[in-house]
C-alpha positions in Angstrom: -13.8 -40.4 -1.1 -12.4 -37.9 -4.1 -12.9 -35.0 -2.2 -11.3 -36.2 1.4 -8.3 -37.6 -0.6 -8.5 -33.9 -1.9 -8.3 -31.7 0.8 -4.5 -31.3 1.0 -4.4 -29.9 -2.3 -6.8 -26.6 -0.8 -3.7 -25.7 1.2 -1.1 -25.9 -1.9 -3.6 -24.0 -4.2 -4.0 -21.2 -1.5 -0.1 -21.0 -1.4 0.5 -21.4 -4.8 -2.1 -18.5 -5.5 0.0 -16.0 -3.4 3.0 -17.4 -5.3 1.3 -16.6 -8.5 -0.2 -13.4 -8.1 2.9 -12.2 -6.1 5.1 -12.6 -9.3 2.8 -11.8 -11.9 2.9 -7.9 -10.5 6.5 -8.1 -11.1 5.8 -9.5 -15.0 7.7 -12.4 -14.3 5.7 -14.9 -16.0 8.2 -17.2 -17.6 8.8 -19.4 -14.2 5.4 -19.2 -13.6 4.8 -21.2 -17.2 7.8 -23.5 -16.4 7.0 -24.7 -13.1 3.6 -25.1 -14.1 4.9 -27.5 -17.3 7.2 -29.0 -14.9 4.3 -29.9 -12.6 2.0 -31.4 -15.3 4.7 -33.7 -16.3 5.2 -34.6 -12.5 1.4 -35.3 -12.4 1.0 -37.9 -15.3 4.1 -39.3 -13.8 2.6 -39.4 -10.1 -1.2 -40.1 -11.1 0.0 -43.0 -13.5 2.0 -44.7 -10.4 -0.5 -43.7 -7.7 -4.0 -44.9 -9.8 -2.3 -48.3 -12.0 1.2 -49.3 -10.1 -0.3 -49.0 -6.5 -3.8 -49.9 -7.3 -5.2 -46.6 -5.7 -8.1 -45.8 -8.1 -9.7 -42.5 -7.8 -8.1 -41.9 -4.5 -4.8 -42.3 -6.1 -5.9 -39.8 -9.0 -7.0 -37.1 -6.0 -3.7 -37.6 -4.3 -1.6 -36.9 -7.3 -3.5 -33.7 -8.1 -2.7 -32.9 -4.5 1.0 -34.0 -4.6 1.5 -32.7 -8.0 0.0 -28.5 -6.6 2.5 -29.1 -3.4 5.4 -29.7 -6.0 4.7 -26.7 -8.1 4.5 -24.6 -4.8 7.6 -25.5 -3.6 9.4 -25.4 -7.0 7.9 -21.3 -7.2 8.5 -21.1 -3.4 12.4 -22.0 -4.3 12.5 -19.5 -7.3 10.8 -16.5 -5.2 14.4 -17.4 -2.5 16.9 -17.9 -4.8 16.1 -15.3 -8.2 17.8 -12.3 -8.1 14.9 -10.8 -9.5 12.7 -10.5 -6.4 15.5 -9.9 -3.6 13.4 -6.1 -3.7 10.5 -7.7 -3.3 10.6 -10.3 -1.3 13.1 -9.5 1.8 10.9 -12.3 4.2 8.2 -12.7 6.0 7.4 -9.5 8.1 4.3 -8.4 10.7 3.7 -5.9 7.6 1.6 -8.6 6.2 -1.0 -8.0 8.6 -1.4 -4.3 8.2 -5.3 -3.5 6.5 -5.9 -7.5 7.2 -9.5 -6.1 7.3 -9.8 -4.1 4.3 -8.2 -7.4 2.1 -10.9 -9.7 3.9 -13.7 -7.3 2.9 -12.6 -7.8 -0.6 -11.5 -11.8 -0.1 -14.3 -12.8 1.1 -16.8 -11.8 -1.2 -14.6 -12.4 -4.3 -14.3 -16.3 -2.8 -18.1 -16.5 -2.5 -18.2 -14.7 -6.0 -16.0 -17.9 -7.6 -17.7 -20.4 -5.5 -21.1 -19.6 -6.9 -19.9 -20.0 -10.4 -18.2 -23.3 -9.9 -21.4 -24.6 -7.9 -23.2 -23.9 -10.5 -21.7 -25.8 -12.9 -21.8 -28.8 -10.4 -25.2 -28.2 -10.0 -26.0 -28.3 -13.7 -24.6 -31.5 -13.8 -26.4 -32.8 -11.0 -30.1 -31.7 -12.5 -28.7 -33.3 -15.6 -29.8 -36.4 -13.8 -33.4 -35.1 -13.9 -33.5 -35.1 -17.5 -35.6 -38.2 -19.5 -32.8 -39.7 -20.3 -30.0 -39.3 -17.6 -27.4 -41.7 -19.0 -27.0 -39.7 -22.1 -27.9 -36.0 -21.1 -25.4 -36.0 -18.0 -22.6 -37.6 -20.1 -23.1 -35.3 -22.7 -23.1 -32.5 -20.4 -19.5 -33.5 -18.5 -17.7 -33.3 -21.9 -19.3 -30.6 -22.5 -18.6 -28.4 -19.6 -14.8 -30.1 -20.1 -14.6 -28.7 -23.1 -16.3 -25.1 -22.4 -12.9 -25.5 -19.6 -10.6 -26.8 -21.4 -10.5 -23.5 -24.1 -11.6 -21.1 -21.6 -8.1 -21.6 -20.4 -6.9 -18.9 -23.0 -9.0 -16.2 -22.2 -8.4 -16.7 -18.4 -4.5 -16.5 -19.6 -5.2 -13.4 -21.2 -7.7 -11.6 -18.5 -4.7 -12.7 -16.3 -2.1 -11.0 -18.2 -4.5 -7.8 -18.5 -5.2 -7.4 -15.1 -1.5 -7.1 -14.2 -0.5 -4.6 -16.9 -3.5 -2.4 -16.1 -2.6 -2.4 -12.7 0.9 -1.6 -13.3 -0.7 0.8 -15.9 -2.5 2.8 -13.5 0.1 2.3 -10.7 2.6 4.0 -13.0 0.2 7.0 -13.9 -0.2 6.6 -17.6 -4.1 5.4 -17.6 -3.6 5.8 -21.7 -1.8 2.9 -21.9 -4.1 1.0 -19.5 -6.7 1.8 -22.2 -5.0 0.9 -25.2 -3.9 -2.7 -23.4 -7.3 -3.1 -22.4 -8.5 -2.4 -26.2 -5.8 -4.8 -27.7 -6.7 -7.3 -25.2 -10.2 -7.5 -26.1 -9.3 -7.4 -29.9 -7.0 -10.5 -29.4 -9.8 -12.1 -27.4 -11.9 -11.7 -30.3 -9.9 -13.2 -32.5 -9.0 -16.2 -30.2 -13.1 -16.7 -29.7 -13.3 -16.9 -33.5 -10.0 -19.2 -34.3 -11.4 -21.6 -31.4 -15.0 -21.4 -32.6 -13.9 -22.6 -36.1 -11.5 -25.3 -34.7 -14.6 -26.7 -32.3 -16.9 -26.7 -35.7 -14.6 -27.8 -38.1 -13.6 -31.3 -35.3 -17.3 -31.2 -33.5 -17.3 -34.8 -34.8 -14.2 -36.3 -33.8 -14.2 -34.6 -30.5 -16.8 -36.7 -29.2 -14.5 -39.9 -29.8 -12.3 -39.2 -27.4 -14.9 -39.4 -24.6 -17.0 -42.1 -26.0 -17.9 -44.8 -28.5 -21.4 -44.5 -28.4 -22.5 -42.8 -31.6 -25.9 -41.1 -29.9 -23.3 -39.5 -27.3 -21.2 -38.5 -30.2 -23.9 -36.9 -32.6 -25.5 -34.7 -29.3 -21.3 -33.7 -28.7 -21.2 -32.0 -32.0 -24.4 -30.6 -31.5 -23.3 -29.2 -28.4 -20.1 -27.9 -30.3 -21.7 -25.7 -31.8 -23.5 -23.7 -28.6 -20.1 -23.6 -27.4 -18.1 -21.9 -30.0 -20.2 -19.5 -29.1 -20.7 -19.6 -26.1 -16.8 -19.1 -25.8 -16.1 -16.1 -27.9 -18.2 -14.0 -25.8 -16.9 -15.5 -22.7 -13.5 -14.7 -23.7 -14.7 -11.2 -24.1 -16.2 -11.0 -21.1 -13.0 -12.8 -19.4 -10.9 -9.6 -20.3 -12.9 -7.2 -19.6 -13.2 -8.3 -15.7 -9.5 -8.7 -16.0 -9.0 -5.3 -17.0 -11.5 -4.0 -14.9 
């Protein structure tokens, strides 16, 4: 029922994607970071409303994610029309879009299979969980785990995000020098993000647990598990900016 109640928000993440990655080439970032704020304060709002007020339940909490990624494409949608800053770039929507449809889709497609592998693995993990001896505690353990692993990935992601674009403009501009040295400061800052965000997950791996659960075996195997990914994450962020700077 999630996943139906879901499906509109495939169509707004699509959009908003182009949205996105359009304006990042430009380094226009800043609107990109409001809207998205903007959004996230629409979706407690919405989800609050739609789950408790109208007595939807999960459903409701799958519509507001969906609501809340249609709101953030039109709100980008609206800043692409209106900002003087991309009336170069964006002059409307031409037959020019089509032109080496082919050669995109040879990359699309197995870039989408690429990032659909790695998310349904981690479902997958998740599901085997179940297998374990003791199912109950191994697969809650596991979801807060994998939530966390997500939840401080989101900086190197930011940062292989912001690498990717200045290495193309970089190289687009003919001065492969500086793609280097933004490549090497990128990876340094990852480093040092890894370690700050390793010692954080340590120094709170038992508190942390708390805010899932008040069973104290579930919160002892959490801190445990703290510790794998601390790090775990410092050489994912490495390897987050590298494949953005690649």
């Amino acid at each position: 029922t999630y996943a139906r109640w879901m499906i509109p928000a495939i169509f707004a993440y699509g959009l908003l994607q182009c949205h996105v990655r359009f304006l990042q080439t430009q380094n226009i970032v800043f609107p990109v970071m409001a809207s998205a704020g903007a959004a996230a304060a629409f979706h407690l709002l919405v989800c609050w409303l739609l789950v408790y007020v109208a007595g939807m339940g999960s459903k409701g909490a799958a519509l507001s994610n969906a609501i809340s990624y249609w709101v953030y494409v039109i709100v980008l949608a609206v800043y692409v029309r209106v900002s003087g800053s991309c009336k170069e770039t964006w002059t409307g929507f031409s037959t020019e879009a089509f032109r080496d449809v082919l050669s995109f889709f040879r990359l699309a497609v197995p870039s989408a299979l690429m990032v659909c592998l790695e998310m349904w693995s981690f479902e997958l993990i998740v599901l085997l969980s179940g297998l374990l001896p003791n199912p109950k505690l191994e697969t809650s353990v596991l979801s807060i785990s994998l939530n966390t692993a997500a939840f401080v990935w989101m900086i190197p992601f930011g940062l292989g995000s912001a690498i990717s674009t200045r290495v193309s403009n970089e190289l687009g501009a003919g001065r492969p020098d500086a793609a280097r040295l933004a490549v090497r400061v990128v990876v340094f800052l990852a480093m040092a993000e890894g370690l700050v965000m390793g010692l954080v997950l340590i120094c709170i791996r038992y508190v942390w647990g708390h805010a899932y659960s008040d069973v104290e075996e579930v919160v002892t195997y959490v801190a445990w598990m703290m510790l794998i990914i601390s790090v775990s994450n410092f050489f994912d962020g490495i390897q987050c900016v590298l494949s953005g700077g690649g």
